[in-house]
C-alpha positions, -999 to +999 in steps of 0.1 A: -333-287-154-351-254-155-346-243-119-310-258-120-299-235-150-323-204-135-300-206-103-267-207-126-278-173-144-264-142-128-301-121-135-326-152-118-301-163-094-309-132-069-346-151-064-351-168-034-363-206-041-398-204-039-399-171-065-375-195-088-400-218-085-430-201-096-410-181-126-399-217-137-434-229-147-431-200-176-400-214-190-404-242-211-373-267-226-358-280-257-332-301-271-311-297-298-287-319-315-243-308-321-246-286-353-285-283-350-298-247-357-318-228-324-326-195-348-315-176-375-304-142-382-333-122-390-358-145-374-386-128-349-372-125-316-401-136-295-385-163-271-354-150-245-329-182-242-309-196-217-282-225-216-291-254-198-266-276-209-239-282-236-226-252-254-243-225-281-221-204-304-233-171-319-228-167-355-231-134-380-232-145-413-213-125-440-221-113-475-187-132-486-203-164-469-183-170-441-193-171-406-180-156-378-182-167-340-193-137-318-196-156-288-199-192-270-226-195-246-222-220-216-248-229-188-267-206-173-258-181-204-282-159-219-288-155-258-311-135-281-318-112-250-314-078-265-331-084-295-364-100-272-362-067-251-361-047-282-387-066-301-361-066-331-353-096-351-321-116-342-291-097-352-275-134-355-275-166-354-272-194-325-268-232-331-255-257-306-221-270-307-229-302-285-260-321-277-277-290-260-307-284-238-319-246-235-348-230-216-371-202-232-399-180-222-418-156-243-412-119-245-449-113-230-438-138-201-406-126-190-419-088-188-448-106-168-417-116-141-399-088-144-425-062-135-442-090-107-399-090-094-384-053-100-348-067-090-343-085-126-344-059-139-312-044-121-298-079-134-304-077-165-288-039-174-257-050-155-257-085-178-262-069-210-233-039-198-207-066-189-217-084-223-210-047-239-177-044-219-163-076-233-175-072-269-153-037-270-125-057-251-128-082-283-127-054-311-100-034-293-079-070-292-088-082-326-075-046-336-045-040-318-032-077-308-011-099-328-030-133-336-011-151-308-018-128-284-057-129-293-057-170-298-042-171-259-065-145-245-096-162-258-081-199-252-077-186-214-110-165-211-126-199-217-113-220-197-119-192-171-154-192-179-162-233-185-129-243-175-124-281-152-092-288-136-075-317-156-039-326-138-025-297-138-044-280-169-079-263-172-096-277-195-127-263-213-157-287-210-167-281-244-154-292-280-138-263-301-120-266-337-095-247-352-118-230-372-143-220-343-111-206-331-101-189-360-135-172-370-137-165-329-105-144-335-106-126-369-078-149-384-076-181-413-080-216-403-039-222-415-023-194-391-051-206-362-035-245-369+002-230-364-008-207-337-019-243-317+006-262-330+030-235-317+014-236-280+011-271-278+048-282-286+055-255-263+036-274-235+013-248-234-020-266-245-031-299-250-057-313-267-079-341-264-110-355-280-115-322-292-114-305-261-085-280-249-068-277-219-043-249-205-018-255-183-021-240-153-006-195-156+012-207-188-010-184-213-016-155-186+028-158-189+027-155-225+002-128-224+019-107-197+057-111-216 
């Protein structure tokens, strides 16, 4: 599992086999249950995650007490690396949304690998800077977009991103609710529900066993018109 998910991440997967092999005996794995909490906002950030399977979502909790869905992590994703590199507390929080298995190394470790193999470094500022590219691509949606517009764009970066081809459809290998959706988005539950219901009797999207699929240029259509 460890090497597996250390060859899916774009930092570790520019080590040859043998260097992934002697980085993997720092990483150490663990399990988590659908639901179960990984940390919490404000906890010490002294482990840097990585997905090894299932799915992780990033919540900020608000002072009104409503969460809000920064980001889904899928396999090979990193979480909680900024805040290790900065030795800061989490700035949120992460719990699976599946059975989930994660790997973890220490802060003291992973600078261990990273000054022993220069190149992750290089990986690492281009991760974080993509991860900051899509974040203002989020904001600058969420504050310029219609709720359609922002439910479609999100519905189709993740089938990009985790989608499987399903007859026709891509369908996102992970289970997502309306409310995921809508906190994912900046909108309520009810206009998330009809924002679905719209797409799906419109052939758009189906959904089963709580997992999405798109059919095939249908949403990049809608998002283009």
């Amino acid at each position: 599992m460890i090497i597996e998910t250390l060859k899916k991440s774009e930092i570790f997967s520019s080590l040859k086999e043998d260097e992934l092999l002697r980085i993997s005996e720092f990483f150490g794995e663990v399990s988590y249950k659908n639901n179960e909490t990984i940390f919490i906002e404000g906890d010490p950030s002294d482990k840097f995650y990585l997905v090894g399977e299932g799915s992780v979502k990033i919540l900020k909790h608000t002072l009104m007490g409503k969460d809000i869905i920064l980001e889904v992590m899928s396999p090979g994703d990193i979480f909680g690396g900024v805040a290790v590199l900065d030795k800061k507390p989490f700035p949120a929080s992460a719990q699976a949304m599946e059975s989930t298995t994660v790997i973890r190394i220490s802060r003291n470790n992973l600078i261990k690998i990273m000054e022993e193999y220069p190149i992750l470094k290089l990986e690492i500022v281009k991760y974080f800077s993509d991860k900051l590219r899509d974040a203002h691509e989020m904001l600058k949606n969420i504050a310029t977009e219609r709720v359609e517009k922002r439910v479609a764009s999100l519905l189709l970066k993740l089938s990009e991103k985790v989608g499987i081809e399903d007859g026709g459809y891509r369908k996102i290998d992970f289970p997502l609710t309306r409310q995921e959706i809508s906190e994912m988005v900046g909108t309520t539950v009810e206009t998330c529900i009809r924002t679905m219901s719209k797409f799906q009797k419109n052939g758009m999207i189906k959904s089963s066993n709580g997992r999405i699929s798109i059919k095939a240029g249908s949403l990049q259509k809608f998002l283009e018109d």
